[in-house]
C-alpha positions as CSV (number, residue, x, y, z in Angstrom):
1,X,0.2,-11.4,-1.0
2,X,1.6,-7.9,-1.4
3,X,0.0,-7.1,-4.7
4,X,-3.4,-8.5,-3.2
5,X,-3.3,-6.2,-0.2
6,X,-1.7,-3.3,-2.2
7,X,-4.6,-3.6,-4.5
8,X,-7.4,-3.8,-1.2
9,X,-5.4,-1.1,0.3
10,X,-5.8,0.8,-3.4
11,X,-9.5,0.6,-3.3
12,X,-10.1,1.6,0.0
13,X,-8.0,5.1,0.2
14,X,-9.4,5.7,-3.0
15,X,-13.3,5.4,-1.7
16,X,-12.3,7.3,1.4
17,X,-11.1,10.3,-0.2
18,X,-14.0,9.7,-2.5
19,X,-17.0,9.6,-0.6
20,X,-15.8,10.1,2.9
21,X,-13.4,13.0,2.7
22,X,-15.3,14.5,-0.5
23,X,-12.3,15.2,-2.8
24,X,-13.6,16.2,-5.9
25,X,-10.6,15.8,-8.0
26,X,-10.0,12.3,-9.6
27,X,-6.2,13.0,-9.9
28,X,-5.7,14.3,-6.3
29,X,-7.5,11.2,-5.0
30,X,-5.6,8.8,-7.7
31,X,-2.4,10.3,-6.0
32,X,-3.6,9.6,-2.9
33,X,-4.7,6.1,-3.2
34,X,-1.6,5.2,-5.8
35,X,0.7,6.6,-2.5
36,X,-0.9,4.6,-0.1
37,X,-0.5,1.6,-1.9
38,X,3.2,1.7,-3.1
39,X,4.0,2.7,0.7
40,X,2.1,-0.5,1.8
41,X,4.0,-2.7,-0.8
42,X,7.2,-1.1,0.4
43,X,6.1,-1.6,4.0
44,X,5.2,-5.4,3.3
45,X,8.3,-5.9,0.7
46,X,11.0,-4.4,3.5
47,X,8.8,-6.5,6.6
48,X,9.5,-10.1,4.2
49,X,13.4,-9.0,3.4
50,X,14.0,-8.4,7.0
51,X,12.5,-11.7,7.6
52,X,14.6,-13.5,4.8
53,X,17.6,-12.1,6.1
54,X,17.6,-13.4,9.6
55,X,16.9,-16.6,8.6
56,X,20.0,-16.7,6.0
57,X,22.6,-15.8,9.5
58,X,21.6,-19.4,10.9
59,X,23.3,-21.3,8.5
């Protein structure tokens, strides 16, 4: 699920700072895009461990 939404999330920034916000550097808007991605798997990655975690304390 991560890698699917990572990838959405990928495609997305990168035709906002394409078309939208006009960048005219592929690199700028391949840094961009490839940021807003890895912060999303992070985001997602950290949300599941925190998950995980409380359910290992029950036992």
């Amino acid at each position: 699920m991560r890698e699917v939404l990572s990838l959405a999330t990928y495609l997305v920034v990168w035709f906002l700072c394409d078309l939208v916000i006009g960048f005219e550097s592929g690199f700028v808007s391949l840094m961009i895009s490839l940021g807003a991605a890895i912060g999303i798997f992070f985001l997602i990655a950290a949300k599941d461990k925190s998950i995980n975690d409380d359910d290992d304390d029950d036992m």
